[in-house]
KESEMAR-632530 format. One record per residue (C-alpha): residue number from 1; residue in three letters; chain; z, y, x. Coordinates in nm, 3 decimals. Example, Ala and Ser with C-alpha at 12.3 -4.5 7.8 and 13.67 -1.06 7.14 Angstrom:
PT    nr   rest   kette         w         v         u
PT     1    ALA       A     0.780    -0.450     1.230
PT     2    SER       A     0.714    -0.106     1.367
***
This chain:
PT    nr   rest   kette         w         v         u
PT     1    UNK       A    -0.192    -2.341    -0.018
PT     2    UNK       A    -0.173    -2.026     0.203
PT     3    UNK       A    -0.252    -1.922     0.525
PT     4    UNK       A     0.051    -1.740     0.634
PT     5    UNK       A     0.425    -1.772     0.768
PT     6    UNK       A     0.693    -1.675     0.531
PT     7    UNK       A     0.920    -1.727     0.849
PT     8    UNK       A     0.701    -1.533     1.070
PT     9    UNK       A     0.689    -1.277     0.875
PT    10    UNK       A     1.053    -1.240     0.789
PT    11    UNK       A     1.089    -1.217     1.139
PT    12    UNK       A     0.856    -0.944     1.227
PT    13    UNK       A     1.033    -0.779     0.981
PT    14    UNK       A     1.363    -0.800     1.165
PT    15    UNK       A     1.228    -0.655     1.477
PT    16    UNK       A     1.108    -0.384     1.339
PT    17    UNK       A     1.430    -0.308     1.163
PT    18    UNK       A     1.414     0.061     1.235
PT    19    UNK       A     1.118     0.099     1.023
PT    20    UNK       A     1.248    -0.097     0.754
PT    21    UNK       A     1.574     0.130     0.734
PT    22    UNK       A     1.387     0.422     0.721
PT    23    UNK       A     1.133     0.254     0.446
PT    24    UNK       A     1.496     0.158     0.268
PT    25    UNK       A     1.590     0.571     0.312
PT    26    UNK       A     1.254     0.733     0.251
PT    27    UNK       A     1.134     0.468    -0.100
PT    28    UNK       A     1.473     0.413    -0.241
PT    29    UNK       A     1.530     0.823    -0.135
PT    30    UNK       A     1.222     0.943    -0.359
PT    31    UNK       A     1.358     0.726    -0.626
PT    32    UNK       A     1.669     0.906    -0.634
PT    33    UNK       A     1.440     1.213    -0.617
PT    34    UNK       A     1.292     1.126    -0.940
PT    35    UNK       A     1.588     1.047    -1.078
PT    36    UNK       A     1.800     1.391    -1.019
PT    37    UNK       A     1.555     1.635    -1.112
PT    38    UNK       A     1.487     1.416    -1.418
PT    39    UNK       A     1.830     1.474    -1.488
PT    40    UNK       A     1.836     1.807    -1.430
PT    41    UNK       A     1.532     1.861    -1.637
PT    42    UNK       A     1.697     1.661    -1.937
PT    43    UNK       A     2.020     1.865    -1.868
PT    44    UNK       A     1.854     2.179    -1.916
PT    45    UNK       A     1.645     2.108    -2.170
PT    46    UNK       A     2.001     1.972    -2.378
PT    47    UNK       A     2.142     2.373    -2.298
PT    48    UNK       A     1.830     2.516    -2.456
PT    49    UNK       A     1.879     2.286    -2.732
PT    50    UNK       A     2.206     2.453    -2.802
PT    51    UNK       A     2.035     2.698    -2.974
PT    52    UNK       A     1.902     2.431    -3.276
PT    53    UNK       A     1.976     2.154    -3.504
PT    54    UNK       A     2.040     1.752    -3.301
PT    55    UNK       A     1.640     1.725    -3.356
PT    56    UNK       A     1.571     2.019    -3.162
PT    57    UNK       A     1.863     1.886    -2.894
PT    58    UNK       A     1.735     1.567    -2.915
PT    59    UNK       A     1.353     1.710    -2.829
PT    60    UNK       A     1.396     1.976    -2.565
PT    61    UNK       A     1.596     1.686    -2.405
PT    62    UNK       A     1.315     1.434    -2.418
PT    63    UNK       A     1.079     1.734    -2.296
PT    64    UNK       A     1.335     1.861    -1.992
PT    65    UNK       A     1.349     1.469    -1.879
PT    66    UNK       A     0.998     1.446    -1.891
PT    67    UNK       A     0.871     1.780    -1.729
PT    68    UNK       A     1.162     1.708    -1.457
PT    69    UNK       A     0.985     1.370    -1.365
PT    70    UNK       A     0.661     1.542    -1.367
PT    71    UNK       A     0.763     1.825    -1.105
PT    72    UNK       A     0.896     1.535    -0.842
PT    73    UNK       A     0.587     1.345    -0.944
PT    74    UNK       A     0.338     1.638    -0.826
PT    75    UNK       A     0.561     1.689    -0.492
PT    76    UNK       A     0.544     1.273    -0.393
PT    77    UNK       A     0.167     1.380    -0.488
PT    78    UNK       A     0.113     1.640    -0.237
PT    79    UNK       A     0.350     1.432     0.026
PT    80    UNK       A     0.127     1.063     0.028
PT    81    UNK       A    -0.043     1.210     0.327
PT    82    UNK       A     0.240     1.216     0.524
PT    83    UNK       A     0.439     0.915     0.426
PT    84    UNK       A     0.143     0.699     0.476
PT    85    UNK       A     0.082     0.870     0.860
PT    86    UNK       A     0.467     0.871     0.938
PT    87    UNK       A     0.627     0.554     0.733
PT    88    UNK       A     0.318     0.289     0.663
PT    89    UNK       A     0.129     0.393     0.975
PT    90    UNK       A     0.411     0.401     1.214
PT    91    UNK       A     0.511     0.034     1.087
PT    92    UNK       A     0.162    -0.099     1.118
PT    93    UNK       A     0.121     0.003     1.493
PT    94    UNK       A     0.504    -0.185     1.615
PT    95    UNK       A     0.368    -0.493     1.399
PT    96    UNK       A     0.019    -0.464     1.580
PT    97    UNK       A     0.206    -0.428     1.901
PT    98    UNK       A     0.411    -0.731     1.841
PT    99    UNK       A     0.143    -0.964     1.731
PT   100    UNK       A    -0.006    -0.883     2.084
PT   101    UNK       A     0.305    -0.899     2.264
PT   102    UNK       A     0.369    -0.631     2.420
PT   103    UNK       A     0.739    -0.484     2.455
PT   104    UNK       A     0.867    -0.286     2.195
PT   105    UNK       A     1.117    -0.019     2.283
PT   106    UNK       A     1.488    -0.035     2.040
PT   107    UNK       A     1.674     0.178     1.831
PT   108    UNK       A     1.472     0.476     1.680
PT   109    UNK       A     1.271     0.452     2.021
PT   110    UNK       A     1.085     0.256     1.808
PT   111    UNK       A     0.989     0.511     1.568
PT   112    UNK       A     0.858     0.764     1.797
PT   113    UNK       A     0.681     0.519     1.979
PT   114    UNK       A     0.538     0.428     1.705
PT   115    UNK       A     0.405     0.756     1.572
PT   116    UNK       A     0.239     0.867     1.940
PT   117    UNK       A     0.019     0.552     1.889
PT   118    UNK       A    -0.074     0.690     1.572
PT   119    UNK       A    -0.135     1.058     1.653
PT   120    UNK       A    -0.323     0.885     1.955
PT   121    UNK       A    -0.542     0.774     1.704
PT   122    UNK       A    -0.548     0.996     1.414
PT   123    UNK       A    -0.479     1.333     1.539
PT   124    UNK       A    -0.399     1.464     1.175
PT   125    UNK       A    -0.256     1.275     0.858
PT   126    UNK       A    -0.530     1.408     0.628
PT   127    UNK       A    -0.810     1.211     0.843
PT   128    UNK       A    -0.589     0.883     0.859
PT   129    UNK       A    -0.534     0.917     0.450
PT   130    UNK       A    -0.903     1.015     0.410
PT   131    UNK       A    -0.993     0.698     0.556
PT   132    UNK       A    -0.740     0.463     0.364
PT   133    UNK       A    -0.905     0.623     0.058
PT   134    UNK       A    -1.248     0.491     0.201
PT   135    UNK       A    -1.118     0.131     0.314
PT   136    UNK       A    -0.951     0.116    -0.067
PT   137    UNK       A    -1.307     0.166    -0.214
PT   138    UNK       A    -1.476    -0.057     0.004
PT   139    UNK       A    -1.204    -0.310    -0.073
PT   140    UNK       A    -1.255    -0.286    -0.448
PT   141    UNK       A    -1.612    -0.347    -0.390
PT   142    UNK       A    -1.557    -0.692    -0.190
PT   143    UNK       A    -1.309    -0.804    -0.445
PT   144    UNK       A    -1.582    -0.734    -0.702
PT   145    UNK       A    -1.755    -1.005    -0.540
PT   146    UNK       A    -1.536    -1.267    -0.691
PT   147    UNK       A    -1.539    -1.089    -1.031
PT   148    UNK       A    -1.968    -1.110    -1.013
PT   149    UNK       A    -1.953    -1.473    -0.953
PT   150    UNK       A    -1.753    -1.529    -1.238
PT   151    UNK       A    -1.961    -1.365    -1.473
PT   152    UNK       A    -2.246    -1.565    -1.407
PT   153    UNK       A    -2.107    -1.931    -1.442
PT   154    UNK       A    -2.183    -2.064    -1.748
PT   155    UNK       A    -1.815    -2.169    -1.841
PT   156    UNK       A    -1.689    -2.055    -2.152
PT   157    UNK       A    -1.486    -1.748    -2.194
PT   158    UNK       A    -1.569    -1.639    -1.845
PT   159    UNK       A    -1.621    -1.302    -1.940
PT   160    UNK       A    -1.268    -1.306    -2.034
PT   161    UNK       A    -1.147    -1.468    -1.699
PT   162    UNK       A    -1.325    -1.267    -1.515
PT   163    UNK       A    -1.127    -0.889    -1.685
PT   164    UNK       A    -0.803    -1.094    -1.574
PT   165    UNK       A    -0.948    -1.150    -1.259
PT   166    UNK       A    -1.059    -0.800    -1.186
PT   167    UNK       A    -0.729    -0.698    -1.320
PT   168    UNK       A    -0.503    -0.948    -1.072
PT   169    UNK       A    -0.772    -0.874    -0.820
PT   170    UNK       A    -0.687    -0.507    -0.847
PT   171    UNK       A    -0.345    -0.605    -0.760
PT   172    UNK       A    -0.387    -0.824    -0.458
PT   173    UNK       A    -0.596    -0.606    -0.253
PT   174    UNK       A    -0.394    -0.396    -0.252
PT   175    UNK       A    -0.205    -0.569     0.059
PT   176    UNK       A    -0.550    -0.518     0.220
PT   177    UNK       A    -0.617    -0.163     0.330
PT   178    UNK       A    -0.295    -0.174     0.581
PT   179    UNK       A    -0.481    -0.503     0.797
PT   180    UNK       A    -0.771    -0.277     0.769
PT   181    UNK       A    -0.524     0.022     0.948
PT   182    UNK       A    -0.393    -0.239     1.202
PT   183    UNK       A    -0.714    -0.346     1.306
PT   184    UNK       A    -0.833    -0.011     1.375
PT   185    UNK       A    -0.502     0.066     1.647
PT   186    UNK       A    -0.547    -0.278     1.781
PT   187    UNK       A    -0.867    -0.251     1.886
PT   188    UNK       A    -0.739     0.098     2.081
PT   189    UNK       A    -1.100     0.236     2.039
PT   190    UNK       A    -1.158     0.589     2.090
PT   191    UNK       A    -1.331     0.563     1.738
PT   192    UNK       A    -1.078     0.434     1.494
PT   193    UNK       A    -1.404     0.515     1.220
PT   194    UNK       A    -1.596     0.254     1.367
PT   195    UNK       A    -1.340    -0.016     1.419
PT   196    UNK       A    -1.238     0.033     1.040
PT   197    UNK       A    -1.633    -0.005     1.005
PT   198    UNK       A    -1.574    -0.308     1.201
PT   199    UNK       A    -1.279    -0.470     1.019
PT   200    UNK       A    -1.411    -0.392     0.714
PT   201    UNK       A    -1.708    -0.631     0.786
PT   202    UNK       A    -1.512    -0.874     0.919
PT   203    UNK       A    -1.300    -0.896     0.634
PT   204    UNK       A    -1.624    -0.894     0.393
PT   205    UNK       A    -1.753    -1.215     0.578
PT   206    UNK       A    -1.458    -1.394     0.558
PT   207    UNK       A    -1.332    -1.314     0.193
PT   208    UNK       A    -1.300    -1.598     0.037
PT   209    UNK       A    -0.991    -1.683     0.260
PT   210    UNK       A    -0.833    -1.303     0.239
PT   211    UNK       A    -0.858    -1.268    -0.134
PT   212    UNK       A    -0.666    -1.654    -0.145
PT   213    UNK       A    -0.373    -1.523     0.083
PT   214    UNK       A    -0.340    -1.225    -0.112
PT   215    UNK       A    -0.358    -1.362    -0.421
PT   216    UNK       A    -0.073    -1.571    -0.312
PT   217    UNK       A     0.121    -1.228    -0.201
PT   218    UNK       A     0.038    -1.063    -0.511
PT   219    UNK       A     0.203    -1.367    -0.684
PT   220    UNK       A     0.545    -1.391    -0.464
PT   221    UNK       A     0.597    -0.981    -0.427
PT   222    UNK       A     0.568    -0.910    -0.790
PT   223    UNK       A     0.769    -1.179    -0.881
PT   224    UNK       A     1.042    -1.084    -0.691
PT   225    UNK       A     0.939    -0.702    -0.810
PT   226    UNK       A     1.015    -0.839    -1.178
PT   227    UNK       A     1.343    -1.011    -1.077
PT   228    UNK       A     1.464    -0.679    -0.886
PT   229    UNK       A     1.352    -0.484    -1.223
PT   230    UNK       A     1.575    -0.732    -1.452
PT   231    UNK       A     1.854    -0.701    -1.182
PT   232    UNK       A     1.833    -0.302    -1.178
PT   233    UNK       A     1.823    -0.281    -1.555
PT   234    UNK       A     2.228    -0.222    -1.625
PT   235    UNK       A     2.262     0.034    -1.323
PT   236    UNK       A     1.948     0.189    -1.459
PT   237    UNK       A     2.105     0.204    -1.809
PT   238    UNK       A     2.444     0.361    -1.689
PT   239    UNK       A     2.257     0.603    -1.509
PT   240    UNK       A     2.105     0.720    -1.864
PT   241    UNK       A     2.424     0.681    -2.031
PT   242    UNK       A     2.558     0.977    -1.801
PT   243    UNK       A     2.286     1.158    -1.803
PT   244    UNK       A     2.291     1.453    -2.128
PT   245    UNK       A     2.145     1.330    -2.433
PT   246    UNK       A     2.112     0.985    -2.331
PT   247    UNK       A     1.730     0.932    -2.346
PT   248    UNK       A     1.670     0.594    -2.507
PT   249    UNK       A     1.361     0.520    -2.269
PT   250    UNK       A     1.524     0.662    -1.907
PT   251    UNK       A     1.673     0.283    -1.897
PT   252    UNK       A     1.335     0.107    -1.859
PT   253    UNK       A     1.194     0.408    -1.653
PT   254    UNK       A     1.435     0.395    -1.389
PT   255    UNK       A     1.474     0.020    -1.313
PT   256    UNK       A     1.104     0.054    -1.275
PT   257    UNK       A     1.154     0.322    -0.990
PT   258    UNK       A     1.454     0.118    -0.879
PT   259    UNK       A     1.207    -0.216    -0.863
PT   260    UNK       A     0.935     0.018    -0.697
PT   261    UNK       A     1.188     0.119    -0.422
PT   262    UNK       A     1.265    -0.228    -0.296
PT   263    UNK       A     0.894    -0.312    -0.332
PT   264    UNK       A     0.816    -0.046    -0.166
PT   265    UNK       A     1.024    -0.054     0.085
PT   266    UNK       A     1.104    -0.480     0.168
PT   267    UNK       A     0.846    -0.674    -0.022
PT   268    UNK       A     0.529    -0.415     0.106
PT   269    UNK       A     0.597    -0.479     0.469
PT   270    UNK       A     0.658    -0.876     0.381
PT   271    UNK       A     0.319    -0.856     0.206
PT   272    UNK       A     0.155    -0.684     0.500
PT   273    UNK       A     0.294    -0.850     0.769
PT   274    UNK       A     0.190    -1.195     0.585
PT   275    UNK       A    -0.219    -1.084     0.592
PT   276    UNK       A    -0.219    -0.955     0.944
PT   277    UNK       A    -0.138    -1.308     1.054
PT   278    UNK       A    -0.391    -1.455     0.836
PT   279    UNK       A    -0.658    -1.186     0.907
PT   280    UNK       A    -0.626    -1.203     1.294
PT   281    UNK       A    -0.604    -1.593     1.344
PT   282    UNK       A    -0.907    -1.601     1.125
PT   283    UNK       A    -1.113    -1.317     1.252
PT   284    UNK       A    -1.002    -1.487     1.600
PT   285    UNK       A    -1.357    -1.518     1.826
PT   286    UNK       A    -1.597    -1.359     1.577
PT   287    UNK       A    -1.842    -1.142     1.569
PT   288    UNK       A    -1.925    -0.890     1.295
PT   289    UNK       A    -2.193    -0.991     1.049
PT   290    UNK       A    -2.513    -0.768     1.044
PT   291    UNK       A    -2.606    -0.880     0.715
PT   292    UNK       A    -2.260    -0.817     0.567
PT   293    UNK       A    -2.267    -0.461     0.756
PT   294    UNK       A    -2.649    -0.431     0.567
PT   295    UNK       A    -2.459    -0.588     0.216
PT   296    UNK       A    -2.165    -0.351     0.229
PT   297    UNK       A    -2.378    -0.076     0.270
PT   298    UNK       A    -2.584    -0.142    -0.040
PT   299    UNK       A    -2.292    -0.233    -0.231
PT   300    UNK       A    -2.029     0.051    -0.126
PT   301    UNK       A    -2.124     0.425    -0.118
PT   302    UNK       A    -1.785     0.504     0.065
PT   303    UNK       A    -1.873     0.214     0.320
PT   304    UNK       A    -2.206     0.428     0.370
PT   305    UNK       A    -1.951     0.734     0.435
PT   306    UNK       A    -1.733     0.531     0.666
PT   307    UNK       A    -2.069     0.439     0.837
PT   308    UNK       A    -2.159     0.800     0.863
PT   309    UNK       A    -1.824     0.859     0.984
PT   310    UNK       A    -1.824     0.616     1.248
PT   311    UNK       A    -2.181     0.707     1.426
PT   312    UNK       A    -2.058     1.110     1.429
PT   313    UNK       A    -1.753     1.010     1.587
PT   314    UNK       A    -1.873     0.806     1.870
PT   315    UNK       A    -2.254     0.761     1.891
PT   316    UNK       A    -2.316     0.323     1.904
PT   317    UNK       A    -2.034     0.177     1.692
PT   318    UNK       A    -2.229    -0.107     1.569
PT   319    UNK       A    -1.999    -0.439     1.462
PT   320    UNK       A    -1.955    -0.633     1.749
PT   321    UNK       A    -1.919    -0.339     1.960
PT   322    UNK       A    -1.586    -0.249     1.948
PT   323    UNK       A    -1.306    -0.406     2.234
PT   324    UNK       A    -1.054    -0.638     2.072
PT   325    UNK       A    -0.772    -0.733     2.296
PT   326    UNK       A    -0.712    -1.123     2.367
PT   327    UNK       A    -0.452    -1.256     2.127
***
């Protein structure tokens, strides 16, 4: 059915239980973000209304609440960078370090730890999010694989299946681009370009069995996400109830955010820690393909950049090339 260890998994989760608190602080912290200043926005769009009739209340309200969300939305815009280098990378390189076992230091140790073997890496967040952006591209294009196949079967209605597909396919990967990440601090390569280069290959040649496994994850995470969402609805809808004006939609709107949170912030690093099991055991004594290196870089312009990326950074970085430590 799937490849990976729920129990495993759950595990590596405990031991890296300083990340996950600060996940729980910094997701379920920008969700309270959102919340307040949407509040605050509603409650000052209810004073202006003062100065009308209940339908001009009622619509400077609905227009405070939404330009509040908007403002916090822009400033979680401008802060991805970060939270990706800090929170998703930092968790990444204690889960990398743990599937190799090697010691891993307690406490908040953990955390700074953690974020030297980033910065050893990626000197600056913008390079580290610059390349997630080129992974997620690649990705797509891989995934689109499945989609093409589709297409061309002659079953009926498979032009149909294959919109769902792309859609649920859209989904799954995107558990992906982290394994991507990890393999590019395992492989401790003074040319973290070139070992995403290499990964990426690696994953191309072998996904059939990646795109299975996440499938799976996308199946079990939003599941639960949907659950948490149904759970979160109530609190949500006091939360509104409070708020000035009550705003009919805030209800649905914020047991989203609330769902997002715990996704974000449990069932993420679940998800991820799940598909760097399965793509290390099955990446486990092989090479890089050149004809998928020659494939993804017909297929994938940002593959090509990656590429590009890779050679300027450290001269030879063709697949293959690149140290991977014993398991």
């Amino acid at each position: 059915m799937w490849d990976f260890s729920i129990g495993g998994a759950l595990g590596m989760m405990g031991r890296t239980l300083p990340f996950i608190l600060m996940r729980i602080a910094v997701y379920f912290g920008i969700a309270l973000g959102y919340i307040l200043l949407t509040g605050t926005g509603a409650g000052i769009g209810w004073g202006v209304g003062g100065f009308g009739d209940e339908e001009f209340r009622a619509t400077t309200t609905m227009w405070g609440g939404f330009a509040g969300f908007g403002v916090f939305g822009a400033l979680m815009y401008w802060a991805r960078e970060y939270i990706l280098y800090i929170v998703k990378a930092g968790h990444i390189a204690v889960l990398v370090e743990m599937i190799d076992g090697q010691p891993l230091p307690e406490g908040r140790g953990q955390i700074g730890h953690a974020t030297a073997v980033v910065k050893a890496r990626f000197p600056q967040a913008s390079l580290l999010f610059l390349m997630d952006q080129l992974v997620k591209g690649v990705i797509r294009a891989i995934s689109g694989l499945a989609r093409g196949l589709l297409t061309v079967l002659p079953v009926p209605g498979a032009q149909q299946l294959a919109a769902i597909l792309s859609a649920f396919l859209r989904v799954a990967v995107g558990f992906v681009d982290e394994v991507i990440l990890a393999h590019a601090i395992r492989t401790r390569s003074d040319n973290a370009w070139g070992s995403a280069r290499e990964a990426l290959v690696l994953y191309g040649q072998n996904w059939k069995v990646m795109l299975k496994n996440a499938a799976w994850l996308a199946i079990i995470v939003y599941g639960l996400g949907f659950l948490v969402f149904l759970l979160m609805l109530a609190p949500a809808a006091l939360v509104v109830y409070l708020m000035p004006g009550a705003w009919a939609a805030g209800g649905v709107v914020f047991a989203l955010l609330f769902a997002w949170a715990v996704k974000a912030a449990l069932l993420e690093p679940f998800a991820i820690a799940c598909m760097m099991q399965v793509f290390f055991r099955t990446i486990e004594g092989q090479q890089p393909n050149p004809e998928w290196d020659a494939r993804l870089e017909q297929m994938s312009g940002k593959f090509r950049k990656l590429k590009e990326r890779a050679l300027g950074a450290g001269g030879q970085t063709a697949p293959g090339m690149s140290p991977r430590p014993a398991v």
